[in-house]
VMD Tcl script that draws the C-alpha trace (Angstrom):
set ca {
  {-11.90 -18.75 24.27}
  {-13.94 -21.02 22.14}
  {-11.77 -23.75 21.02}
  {-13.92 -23.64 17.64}
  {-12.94 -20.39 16.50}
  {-9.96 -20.22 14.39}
  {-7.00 -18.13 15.03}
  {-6.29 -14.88 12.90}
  {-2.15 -16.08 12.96}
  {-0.89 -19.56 13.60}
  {2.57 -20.38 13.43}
  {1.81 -23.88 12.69}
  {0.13 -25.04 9.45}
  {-2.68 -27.75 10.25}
  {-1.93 -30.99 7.90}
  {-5.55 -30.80 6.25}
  {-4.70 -27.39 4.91}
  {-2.50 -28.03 1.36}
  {-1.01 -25.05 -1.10}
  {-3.75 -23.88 -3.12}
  {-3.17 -20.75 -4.47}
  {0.81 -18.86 -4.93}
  {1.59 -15.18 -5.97}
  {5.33 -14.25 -6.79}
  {5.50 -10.61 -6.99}
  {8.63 -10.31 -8.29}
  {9.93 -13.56 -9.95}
  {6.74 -14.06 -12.10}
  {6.87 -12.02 -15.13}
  {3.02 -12.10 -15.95}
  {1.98 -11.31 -12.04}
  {5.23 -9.03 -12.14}
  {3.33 -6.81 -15.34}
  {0.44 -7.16 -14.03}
  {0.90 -4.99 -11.21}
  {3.11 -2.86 -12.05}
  {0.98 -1.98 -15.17}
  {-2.21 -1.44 -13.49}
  {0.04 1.03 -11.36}
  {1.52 2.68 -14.03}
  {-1.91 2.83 -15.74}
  {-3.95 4.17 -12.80}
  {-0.93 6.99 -12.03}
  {-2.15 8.06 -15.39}
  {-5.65 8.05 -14.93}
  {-5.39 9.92 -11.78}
  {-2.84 12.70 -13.06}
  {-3.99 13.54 -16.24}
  {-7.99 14.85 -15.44}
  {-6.05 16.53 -12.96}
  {-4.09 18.77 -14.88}
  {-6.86 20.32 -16.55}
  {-8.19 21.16 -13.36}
  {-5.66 22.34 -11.37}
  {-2.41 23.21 -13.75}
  {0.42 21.39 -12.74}
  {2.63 24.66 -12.93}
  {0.99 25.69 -9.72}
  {3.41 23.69 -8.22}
  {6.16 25.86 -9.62}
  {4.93 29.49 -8.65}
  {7.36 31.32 -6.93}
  {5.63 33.67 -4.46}
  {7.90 37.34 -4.24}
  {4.94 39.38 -2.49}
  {5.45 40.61 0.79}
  {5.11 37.58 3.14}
  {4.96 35.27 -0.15}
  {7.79 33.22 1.13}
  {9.91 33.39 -2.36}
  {12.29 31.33 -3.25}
  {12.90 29.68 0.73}
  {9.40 28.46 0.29}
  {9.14 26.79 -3.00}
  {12.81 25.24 -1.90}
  {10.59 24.38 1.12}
  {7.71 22.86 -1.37}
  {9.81 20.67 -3.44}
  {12.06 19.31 -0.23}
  {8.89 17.79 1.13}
  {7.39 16.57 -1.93}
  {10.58 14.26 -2.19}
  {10.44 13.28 1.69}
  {7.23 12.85 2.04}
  {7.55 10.28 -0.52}
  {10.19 8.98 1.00}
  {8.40 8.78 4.51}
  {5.52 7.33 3.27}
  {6.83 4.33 1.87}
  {8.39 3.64 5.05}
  {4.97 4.97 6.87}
  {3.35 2.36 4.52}
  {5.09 -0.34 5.04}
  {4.94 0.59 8.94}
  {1.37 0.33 8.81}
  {1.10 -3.41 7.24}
  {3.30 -4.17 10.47}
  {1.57 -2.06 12.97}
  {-1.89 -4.02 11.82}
  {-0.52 -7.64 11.79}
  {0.85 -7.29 15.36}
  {-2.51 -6.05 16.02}
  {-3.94 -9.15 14.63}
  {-1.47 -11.78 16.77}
  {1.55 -11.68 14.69}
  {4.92 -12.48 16.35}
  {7.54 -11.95 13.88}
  {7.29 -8.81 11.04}
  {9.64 -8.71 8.70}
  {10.91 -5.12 6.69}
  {12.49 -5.49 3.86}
  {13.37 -3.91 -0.24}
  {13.44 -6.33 -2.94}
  {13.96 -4.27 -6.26}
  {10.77 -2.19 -7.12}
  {9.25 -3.66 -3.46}
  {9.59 -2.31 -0.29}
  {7.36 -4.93 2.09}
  {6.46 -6.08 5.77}
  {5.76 -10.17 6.34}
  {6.17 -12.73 8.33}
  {8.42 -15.29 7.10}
  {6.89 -17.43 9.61}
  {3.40 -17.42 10.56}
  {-0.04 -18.37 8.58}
  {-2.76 -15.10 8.05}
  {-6.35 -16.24 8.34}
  {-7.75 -14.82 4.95}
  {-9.96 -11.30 6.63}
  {-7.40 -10.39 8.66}
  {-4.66 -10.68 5.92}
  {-6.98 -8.92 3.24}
  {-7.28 -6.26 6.12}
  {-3.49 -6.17 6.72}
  {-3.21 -5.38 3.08}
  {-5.37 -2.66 2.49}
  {-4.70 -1.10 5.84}
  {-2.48 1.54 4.86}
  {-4.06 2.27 1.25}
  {-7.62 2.83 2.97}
  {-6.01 4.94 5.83}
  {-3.85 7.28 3.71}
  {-6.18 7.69 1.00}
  {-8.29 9.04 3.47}
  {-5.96 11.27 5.03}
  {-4.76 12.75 1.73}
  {-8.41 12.94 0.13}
  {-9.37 14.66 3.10}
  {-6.47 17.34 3.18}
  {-6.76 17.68 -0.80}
  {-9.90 20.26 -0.77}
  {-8.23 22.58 1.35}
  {-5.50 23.55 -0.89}
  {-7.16 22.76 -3.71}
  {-5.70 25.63 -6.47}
  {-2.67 26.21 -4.25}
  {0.74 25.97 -5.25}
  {0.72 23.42 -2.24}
  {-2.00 20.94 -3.77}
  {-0.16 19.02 -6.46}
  {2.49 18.27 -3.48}
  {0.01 16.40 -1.56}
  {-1.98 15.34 -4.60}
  {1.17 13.28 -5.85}
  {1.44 11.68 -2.16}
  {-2.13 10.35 -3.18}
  {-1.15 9.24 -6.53}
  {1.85 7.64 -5.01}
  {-0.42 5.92 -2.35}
  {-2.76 4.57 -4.93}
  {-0.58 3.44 -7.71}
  {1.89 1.80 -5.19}
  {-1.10 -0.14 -3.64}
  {-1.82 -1.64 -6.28}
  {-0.32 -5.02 -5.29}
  {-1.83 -4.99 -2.31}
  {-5.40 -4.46 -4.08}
  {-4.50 -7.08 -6.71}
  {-3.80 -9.59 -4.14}
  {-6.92 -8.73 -1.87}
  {-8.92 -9.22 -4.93}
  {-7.75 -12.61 -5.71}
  {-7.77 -13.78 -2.48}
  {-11.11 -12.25 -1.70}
  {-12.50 -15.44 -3.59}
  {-10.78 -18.11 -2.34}
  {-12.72 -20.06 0.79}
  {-12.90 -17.75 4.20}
  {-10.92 -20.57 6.39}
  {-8.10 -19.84 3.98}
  {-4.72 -19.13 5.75}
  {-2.15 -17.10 3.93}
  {1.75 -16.90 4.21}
  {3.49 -13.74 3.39}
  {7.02 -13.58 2.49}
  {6.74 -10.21 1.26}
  {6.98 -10.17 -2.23}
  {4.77 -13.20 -2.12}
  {2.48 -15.25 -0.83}
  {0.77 -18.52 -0.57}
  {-2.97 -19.27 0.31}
  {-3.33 -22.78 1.62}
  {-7.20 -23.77 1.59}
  {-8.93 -26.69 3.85}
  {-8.57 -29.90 1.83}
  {-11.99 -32.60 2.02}
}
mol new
graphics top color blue
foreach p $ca { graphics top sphere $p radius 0.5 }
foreach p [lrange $ca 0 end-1] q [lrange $ca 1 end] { graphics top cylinder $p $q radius 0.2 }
display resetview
């Protein structure tokens, strides 16, 4: 290995590299609005077009035809719009450890702090790509997924259920697209420490 090229994880923190940039997701009120408001916001943006497309009370139709499943299937509906939910936070979280493993990590870190459910590690340094990557692993992937499965039930009583999944995926992203952004112009040798509901972006000092 070229002893030139920079790690994507150290565990160590080289003594030219000094605190340059901090986000506290949870403990500072302005960063703490911030996101949650631009989630809040684009849950609205994304739900309300929708409804005059495809009325939300498709959700609710109750199917009594022969072979319409009835009442067993809109139980059925609504049981996996809640778990699903529930899954993908956990799938979501899953994800931001699955990639940082894949990118050298040692020790990931699960955890719920209030309105946060995150993965981190406590005790390692991110090179600034591979953390931006980490972040926006598991919003790119499931977007994907759901925006894909969307057109086929599009008009269904099955599409808002999946349709919400994407909301959910988008609007609970948000932090992680806030903090890509913001770290997306800070210097590329930039190493990042993630204690899951926030981080610090130490920069090479002159």
């Amino acid at each position: 290995m070229d002893k030139n090229i920079e790690p994507n994880v150290i565990s160590e923190l080289p003594s030219s590299y000094k605190l340059a940039h901090t986000l506290d997701l949870q403990n500072n009120k302005k960063q703490f609005f911030l996101i949650n408001g631009m989630a809040i916001l684009s849950a609205i943006i994304l739900i309300v077009p929708m409804l005059f497309l495809v009325p939300i009370d498709s959700l609710f139709i109750i199917d009594f035809s022969e072979g319409g499943g009835g009442i067993w299937l809109y139980i059925l509906r609504f049981a996996l719009l809640v778990l699903g939910s529930i899954l993908y936070i956990v799938l979501h979280e899953f994800t931001h450890g699955i990639v940082m493993k894949l990118f050298g990590a040692k020790k990931v870190k699960f955890g719920f702090s209030f309105l946060y459910a995150y993965a981190g590690s406590k005790e390692e340094y991110f090179k600034k790509w591979p953390y931006i990557i980490v972040a926006l692993a598991p919003f790119t992937i499931f977007f994907v997924i759901f925006a894909v499965i969307c057109p086929f039930i599009y008009k269904t009583p099955w599409f808002w259920m999946v349709y919400f999944w994407q909301v959910q995926n988008i609007s609970g992203s948000m932090g992680d697209i806030i903090v890509s952004l913001i770290f997306l112009g800070k210097p590329k040798n930039s190493y990042i420490k993630d204690e899951g509901t926030s981080m610090r972006l130490y920069a090479l000092q002159d």
